[in-house]
C-alpha atoms as one frame of an Amber mdcrd trajectory, in Angstrom:
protein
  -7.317  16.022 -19.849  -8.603  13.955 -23.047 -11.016  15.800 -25.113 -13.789
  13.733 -25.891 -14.622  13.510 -29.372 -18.202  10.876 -30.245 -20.696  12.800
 -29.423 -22.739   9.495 -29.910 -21.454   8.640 -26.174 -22.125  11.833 -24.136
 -25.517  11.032 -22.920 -24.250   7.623 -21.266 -20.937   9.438 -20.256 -22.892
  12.219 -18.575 -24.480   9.442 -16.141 -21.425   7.696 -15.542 -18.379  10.142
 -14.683 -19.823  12.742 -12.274 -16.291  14.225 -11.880 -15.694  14.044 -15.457
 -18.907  15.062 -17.365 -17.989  15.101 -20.972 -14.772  13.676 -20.837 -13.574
  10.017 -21.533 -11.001   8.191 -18.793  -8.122   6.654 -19.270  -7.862   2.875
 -18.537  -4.932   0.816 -16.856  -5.597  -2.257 -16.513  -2.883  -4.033 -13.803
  -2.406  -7.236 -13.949  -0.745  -9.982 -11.914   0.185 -13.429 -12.709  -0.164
 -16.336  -9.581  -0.532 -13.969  -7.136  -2.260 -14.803  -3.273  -5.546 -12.880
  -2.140  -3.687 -13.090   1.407   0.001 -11.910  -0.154  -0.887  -8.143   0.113
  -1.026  -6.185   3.171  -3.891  -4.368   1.916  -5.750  -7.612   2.252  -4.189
  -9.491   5.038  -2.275  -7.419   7.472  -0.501 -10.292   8.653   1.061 -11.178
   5.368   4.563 -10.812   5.284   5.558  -9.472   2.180   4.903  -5.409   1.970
   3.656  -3.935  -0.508   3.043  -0.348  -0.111   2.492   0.929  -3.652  -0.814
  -1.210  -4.427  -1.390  -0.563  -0.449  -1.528   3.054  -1.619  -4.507   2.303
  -4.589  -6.316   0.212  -2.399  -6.174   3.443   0.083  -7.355   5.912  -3.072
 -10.112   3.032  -4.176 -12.163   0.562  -3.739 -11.468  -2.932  -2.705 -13.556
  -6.050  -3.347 -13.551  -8.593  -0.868 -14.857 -11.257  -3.168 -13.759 -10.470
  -6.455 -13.079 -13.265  -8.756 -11.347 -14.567 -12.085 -12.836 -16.528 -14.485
 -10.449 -20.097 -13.940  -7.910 -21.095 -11.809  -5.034 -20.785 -14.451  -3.917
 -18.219 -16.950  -5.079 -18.166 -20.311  -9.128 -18.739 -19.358  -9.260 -16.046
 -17.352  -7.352 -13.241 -19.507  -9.765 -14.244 -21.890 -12.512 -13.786 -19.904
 -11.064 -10.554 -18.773 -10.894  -9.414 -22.581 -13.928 -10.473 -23.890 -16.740
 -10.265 -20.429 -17.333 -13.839 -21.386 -16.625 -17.254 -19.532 -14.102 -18.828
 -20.611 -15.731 -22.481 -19.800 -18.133 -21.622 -22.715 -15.404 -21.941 -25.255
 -12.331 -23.743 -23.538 -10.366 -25.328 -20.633  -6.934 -24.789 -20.716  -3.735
 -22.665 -21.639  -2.579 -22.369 -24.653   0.706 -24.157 -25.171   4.149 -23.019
 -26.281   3.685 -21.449 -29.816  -0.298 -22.111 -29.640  -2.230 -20.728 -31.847
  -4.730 -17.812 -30.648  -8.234 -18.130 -28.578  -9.828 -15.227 -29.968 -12.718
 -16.008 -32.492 -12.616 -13.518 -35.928 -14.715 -10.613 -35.439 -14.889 -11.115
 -31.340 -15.962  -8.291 -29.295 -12.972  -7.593 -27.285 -12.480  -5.440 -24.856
  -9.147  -3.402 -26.702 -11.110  -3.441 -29.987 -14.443  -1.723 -28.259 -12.432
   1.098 -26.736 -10.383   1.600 -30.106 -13.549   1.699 -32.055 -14.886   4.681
 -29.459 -12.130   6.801 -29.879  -9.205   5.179 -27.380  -4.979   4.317 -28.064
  -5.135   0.662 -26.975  -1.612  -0.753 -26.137  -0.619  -4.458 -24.437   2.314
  -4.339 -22.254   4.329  -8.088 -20.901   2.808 -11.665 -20.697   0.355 -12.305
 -23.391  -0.594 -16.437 -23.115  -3.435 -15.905 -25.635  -1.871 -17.181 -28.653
  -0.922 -16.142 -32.068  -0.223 -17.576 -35.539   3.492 -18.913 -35.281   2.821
 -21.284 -38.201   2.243 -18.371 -40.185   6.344 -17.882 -40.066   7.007 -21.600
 -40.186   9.369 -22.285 -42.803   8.120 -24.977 -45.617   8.852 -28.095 -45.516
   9.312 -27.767 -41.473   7.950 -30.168 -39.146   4.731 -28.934 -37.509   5.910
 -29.748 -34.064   9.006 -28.959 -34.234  10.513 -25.911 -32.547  13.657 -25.002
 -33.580  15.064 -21.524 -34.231  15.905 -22.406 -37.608  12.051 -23.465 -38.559
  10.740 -20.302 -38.703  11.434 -17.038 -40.866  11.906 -14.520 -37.887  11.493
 -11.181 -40.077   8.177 -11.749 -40.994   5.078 -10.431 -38.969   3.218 -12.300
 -36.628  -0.380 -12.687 -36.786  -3.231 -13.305 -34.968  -1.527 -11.273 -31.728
  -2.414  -8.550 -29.740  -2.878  -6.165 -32.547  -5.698  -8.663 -33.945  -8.157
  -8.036 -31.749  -7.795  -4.331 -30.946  -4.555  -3.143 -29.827  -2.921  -0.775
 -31.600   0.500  -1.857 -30.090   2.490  -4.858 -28.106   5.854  -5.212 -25.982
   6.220  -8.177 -24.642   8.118 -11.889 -24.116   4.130 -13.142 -24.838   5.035
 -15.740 -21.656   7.902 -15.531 -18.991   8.729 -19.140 -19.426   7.359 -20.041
 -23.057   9.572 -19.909 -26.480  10.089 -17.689 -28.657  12.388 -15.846 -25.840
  13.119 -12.881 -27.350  11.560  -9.564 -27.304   8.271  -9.026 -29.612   7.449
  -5.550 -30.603   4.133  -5.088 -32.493   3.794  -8.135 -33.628   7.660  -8.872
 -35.326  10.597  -9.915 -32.832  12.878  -7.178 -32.072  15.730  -9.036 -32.961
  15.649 -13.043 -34.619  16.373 -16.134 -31.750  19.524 -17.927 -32.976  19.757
 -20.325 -30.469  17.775 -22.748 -28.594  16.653 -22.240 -24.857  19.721 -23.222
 -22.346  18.593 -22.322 -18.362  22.172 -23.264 -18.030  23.138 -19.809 -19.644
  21.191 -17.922 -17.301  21.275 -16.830 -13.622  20.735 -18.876 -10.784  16.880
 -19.130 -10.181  16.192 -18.536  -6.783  12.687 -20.433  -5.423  11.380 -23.460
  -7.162  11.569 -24.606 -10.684  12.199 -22.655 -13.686   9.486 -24.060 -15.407
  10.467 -23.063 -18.776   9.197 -25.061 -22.506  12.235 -26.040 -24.913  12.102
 -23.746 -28.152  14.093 -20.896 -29.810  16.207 -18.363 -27.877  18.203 -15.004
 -28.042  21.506 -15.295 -27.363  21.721 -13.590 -24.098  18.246 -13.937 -23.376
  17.928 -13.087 -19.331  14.916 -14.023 -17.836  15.532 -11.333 -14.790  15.166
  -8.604 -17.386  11.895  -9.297 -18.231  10.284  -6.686 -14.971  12.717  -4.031
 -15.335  12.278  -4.090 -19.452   8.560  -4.082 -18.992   8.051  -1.802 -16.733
  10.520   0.964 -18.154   8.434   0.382 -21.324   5.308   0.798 -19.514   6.094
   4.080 -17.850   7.307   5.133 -21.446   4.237   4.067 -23.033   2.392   6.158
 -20.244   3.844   8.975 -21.003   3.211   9.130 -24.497  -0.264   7.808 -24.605
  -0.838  10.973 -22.275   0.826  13.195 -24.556  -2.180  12.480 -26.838  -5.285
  13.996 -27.633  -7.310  10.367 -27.521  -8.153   8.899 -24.108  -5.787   5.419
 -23.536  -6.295   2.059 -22.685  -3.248   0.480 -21.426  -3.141  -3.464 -20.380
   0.037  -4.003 -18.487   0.121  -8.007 -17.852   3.081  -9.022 -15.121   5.347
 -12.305 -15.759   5.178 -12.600 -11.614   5.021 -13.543  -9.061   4.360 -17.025
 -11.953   7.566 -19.211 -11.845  10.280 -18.766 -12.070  10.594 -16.760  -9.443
  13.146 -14.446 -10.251  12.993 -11.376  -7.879  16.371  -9.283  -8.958  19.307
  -9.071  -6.720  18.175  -5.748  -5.332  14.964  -7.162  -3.844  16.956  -9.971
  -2.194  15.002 -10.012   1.471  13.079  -7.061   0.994   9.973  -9.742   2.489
   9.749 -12.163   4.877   8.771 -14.375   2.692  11.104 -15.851   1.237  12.223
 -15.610  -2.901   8.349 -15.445  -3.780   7.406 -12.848  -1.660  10.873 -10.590
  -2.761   9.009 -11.112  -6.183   6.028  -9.914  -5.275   7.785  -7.022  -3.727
   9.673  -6.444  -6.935   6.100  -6.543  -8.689   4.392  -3.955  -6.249   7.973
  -1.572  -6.911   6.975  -2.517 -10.469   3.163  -1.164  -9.826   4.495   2.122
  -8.090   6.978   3.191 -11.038   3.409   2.866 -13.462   1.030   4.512 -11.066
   4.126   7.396 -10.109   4.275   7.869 -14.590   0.635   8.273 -14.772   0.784
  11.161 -11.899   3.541  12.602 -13.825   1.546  12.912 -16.780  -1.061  14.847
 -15.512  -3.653  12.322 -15.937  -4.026  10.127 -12.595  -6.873  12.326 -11.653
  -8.595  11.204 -14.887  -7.622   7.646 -14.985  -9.270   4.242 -14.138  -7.091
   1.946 -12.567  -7.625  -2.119 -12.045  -5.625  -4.381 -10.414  -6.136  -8.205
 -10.037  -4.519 -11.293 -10.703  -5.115 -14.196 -12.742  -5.324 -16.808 -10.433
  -4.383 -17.630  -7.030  -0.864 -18.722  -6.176   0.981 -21.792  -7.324   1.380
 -24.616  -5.261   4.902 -23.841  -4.016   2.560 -21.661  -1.590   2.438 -24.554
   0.832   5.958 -25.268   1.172   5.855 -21.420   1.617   3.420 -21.848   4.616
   5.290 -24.667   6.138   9.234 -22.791   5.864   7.801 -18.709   6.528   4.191
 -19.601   7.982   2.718 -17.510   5.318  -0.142 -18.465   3.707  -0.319 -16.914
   0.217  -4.459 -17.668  -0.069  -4.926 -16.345   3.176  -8.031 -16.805   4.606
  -8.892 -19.202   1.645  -8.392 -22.846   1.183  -6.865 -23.797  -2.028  -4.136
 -22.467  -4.351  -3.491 -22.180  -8.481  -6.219 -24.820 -10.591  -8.425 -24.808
  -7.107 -12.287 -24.622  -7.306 -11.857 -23.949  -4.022 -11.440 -20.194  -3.033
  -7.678 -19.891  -3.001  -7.558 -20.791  -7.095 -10.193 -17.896  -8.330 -10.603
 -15.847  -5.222  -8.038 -12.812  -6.121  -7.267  -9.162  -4.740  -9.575  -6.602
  -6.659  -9.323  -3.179  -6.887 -10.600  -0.497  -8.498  -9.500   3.366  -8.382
 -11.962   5.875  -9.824 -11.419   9.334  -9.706 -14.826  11.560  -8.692 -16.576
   7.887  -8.469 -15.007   5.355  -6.364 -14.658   6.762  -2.499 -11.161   6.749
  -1.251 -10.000   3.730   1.199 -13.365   1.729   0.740 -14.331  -1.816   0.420
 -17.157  -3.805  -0.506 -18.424  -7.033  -0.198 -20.215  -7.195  -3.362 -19.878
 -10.322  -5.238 -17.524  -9.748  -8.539 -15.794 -11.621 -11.672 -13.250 -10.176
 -13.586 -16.161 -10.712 -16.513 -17.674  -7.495 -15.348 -14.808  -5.237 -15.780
 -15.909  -5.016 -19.094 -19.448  -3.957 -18.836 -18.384  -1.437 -16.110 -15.772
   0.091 -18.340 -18.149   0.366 -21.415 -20.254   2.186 -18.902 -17.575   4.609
 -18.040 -16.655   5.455 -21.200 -19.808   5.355 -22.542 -20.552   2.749 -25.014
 -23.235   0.852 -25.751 -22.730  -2.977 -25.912 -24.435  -5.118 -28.467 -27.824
  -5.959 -27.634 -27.409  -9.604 -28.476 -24.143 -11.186 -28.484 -20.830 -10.104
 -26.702 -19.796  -9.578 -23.027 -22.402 -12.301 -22.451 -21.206 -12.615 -18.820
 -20.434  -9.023 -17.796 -22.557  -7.216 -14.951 -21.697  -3.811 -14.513 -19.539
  -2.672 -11.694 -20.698   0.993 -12.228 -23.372   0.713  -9.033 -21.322  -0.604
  -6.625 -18.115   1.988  -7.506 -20.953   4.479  -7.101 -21.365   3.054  -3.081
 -24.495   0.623  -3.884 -23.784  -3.077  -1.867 -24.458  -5.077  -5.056 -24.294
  -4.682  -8.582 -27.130  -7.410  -9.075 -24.527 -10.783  -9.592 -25.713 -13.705
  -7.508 -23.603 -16.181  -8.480 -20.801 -16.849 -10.429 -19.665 -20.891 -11.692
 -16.521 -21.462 -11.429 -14.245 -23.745 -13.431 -10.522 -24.807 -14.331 -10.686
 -28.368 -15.507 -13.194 -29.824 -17.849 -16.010 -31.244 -16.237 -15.017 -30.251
 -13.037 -17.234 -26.852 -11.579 -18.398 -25.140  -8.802 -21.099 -22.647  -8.287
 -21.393 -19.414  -6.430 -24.801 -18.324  -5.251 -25.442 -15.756  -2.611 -23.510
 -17.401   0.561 -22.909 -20.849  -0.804 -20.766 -22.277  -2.544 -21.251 -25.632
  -4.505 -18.078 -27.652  -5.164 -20.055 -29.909  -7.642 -17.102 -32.211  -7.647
 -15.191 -35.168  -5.703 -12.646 -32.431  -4.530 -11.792 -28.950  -5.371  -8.320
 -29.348  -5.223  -7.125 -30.192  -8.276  -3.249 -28.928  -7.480  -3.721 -31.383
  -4.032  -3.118 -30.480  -0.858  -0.636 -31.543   1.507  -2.163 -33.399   4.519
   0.516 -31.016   6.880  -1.340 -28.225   5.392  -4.734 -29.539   6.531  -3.821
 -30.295   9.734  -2.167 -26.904  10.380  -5.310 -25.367   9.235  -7.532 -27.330
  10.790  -8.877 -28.408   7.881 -11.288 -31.842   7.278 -10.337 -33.888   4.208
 -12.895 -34.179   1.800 -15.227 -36.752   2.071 -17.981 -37.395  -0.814 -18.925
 -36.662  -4.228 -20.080 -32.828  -3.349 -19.207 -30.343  -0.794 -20.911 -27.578
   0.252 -19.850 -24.385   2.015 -21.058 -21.231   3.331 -19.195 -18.986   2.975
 -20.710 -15.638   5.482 -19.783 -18.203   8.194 -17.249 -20.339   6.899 -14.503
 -18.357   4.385 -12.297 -20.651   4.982 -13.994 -23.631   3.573 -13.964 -26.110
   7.001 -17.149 -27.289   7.739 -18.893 -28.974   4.578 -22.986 -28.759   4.773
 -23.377 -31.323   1.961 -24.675 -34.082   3.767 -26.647 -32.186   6.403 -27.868
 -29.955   3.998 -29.465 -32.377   0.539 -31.661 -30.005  -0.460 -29.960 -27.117
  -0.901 -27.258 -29.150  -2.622 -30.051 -30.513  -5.110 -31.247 -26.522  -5.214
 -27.913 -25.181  -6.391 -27.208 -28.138  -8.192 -30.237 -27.038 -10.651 -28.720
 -23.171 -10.469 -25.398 -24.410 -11.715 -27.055 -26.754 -14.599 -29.221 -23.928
 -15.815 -25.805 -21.773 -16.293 -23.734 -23.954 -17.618 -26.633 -24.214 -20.388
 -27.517 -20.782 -20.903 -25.725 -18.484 -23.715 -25.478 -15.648 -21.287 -25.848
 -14.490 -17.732 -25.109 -10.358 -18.963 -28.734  -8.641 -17.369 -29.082  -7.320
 -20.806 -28.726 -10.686 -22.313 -30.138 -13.555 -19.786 -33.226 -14.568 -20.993
């Protein structure tokens, strides 16, 4: 067990881990890229892809039924993750190949918190927050160009991982972004000589391999990128709980994102075609971590989260139509989606001597609030006016309460383009909430109505799968939570100890 060293913290701590009283817990933060609220059995016993390792949490934890991310796409909601603050507040979209970072200087993160209360903070895999390539650009390069011979590789990167509060990174930073090479810290292990070539590598196996022009190791393997990772991860496990500190690890998956790569071992290991062998390969992935961490001594004093990003990319329907699995299961949308399917994620939570074993709640959730609620358990105090502005803790409901007091989350991927959460309803303040599209086929098979109208309206208690719009029958309560939505999109914060 971690000895626990501020004594600033032990009156909060003393509240918050019954099991633990006067110790701090580890953190491991799981976390999934494109991945289906209906692709794990845990969720949707019908799904076709097993997945008996993150079956196995959800059996030791607690599950949220209506947990949520912050967007519909990648970078927006790892921020929000990181920082407990929206990320339609400050941005829209990903950050592009070689982008610069999203971080303000001096932003409360979630890594930097935890390190300044005592905690080993390390980032593990896909990264998609930016950092300061230009920084390495040679002189006299072109800005926008990207070839290996532009930049001075044995210099450090900045603006990474490590500048908002990690103490260490091992990573690719994104599965199918340049530089593709291994980063360690914040230099490249070794320099790319080469530019990308998908020709050179393995046959991809579902889809497209998706993957930006830019500089390349020679022998660069995609497939490696899981095994690497998570053989790093259970390393890093094992040494974090070797030391005194507690440890906050953040282990970010490439998958199941494209390309979907699933290695030759996990060939038909689902039923689900390619896609759902990678999510197999992921959930293997997940049980190597968890089995390290029970290894070490310190599962038993150990918070772990798992949730994705997003919902699953739109190769989902084609999916549905060749295996009849639906990835979003019960949802209606996919990846971008205001709709359910795009936000709408698995959730789960495992808290020694807190959460009770094999539970799940219905209590409304964003990944926002996994900030708050791990403040809580490790007993810091957040600033009492800026930072996390969007975080509710988590702490009741892991404690067996039904709600931890959120009402209603907005939702947003494109600019201009929201929808709001309130109690039952849902508000899809926009001509459609598809934004990936949706096949007619898919519709029909679902016996789904088109959209018809400017707004849509849904309830959700009755209607989870988003089929029978209220909109026109029901004007006022579109005007009502119209009004909600404006009022939140204006505020600074929605935190309890920051809304006005």
């Amino acid at each position: 067990m971690k000895a626990f060293t501020l004594p600033l913290c032990a009156a909060l701590i003393s509240s918050a881990l019954p099991a633990f009283a006067g110790q701090k817990p580890n953190i491991l933060v799981l976390y999934a890229d494109d991945l289906g609220f209906g692709d794990l059995t845990c969720y949707n016993p019908d799904s076709k892809i097993p997945t008996p390792n993150l079956d196995r949490l959800a059996s030791e934890g607690l599950s949220f039924r209506d947990g949520h991310s912050s967007s519909g796409i990648c970078t927006p909601s790892r921020y929000a993750l990181l920082t407990g603050r929206h990320h339609w507040r400050d941005f829209h979209g990903i950050v592009g190949a070689l982008g610069g970072t999203v971080f303000k200087e001096g932003q409360l993160t979630l890594p930097g918190m935890l390190k300044a209360n005592g905690y080993r903070t390390a980032a593990i895999g896909k990264w998609h927050l930016g950092w300061d390539w230009d920084a390495i650009r040679k002189p006299g390069t072109p800005k926008k160009s990207v070839k290996h011979s532009d930049f001075d590789w044995s210099k450090s990167v900045p603006e990474g991982p490590m500048s908002i509060g990690f103490d260490s990174y091992f990573g690719d930073t994104v599965i199918n972004f340049p530089p593709y090479a291994w980063i360690e810290d914040d230099k490249l292990v070794k320099a790319p000589d080469t530019q990308m070539d998908t020709k050179v590598w393995p046959t991809i196996k579902e889809g497209n391999w998706e993957c930006r022009p830019g500089p390349m190791v020679t022998g660069w393997n995609p497939y490696e990128n899981i095994p690497t990772t998570t053989a790093k991860g259970v390393e890093t496990i094992k040494s974090l709980a070797a030391e005194e500190e507690p440890f906050f690890l953040y282990f970010a998956f490439p998958s199941p994102h494209a390309p979907i790569i699933p290695n030759d071992k996990f060939d038909g290991k689902s039923k689900a075609g390619p896609y759902g062998d990678f999510v197999f390969e992921t959930d293997d992935s997940v049980g190597q971590l968890l089995a390290a961490l029970e290894e070490s001594g310190e599962a038993d004093n150990t918070i772990v989260f798992f949730s994705a990003d997003n919902g699953p990319e739109r190769y989902c329907y084609a999916r549905d139509e060749k295996f009849d699995h639906w990835s979003s299961h019960p949802l209606r949308g996919c990846k971008r989606d205001i709709h359910e399917g795009g936000h709408h994620v698995p959730f789960i939570i495992r808290y020694p001597g807190v959460t009770k074993a094999g539970t799940t709640t219905d209590a409304l959730a964003s990944q926002t609030d996994v900030f708050a609620t791990l403040a809580e358990s490790a007993g810091c105090e957040l600033p009492e006016k800026s930072g996390a502005e969007d975080s509710f803790s988590l702490m009741p409901v892991l404690k067996g309460a039904p709600t931890s007091g959120r009402e209603s989350i907005v939702h947003n991927t494109k600019a201009g383009q929201y929808a709001l959460r309130h109690g039952d309803y849902l508000l899809i303040d926009s001509k459609t909430g598809h934004l990936s599209g949706v096949p007619k086929s898919w519709l029909e098979k679902h016996d789904t109505p088109a959209e018809k109208g400017p707004v849509h309206l849904y309830n959700l208690k009755d209607d989870i799968g988003q089929r029978k719009d209220l909109a026109e029958a029901m004007p006022e309560k579109v005007e009502e939570l119209r009004k909600k939505l404006a009022s939140l999109r204006e505020s600074k914060a929605t935190a309890p100890r920051l809304a006005e």
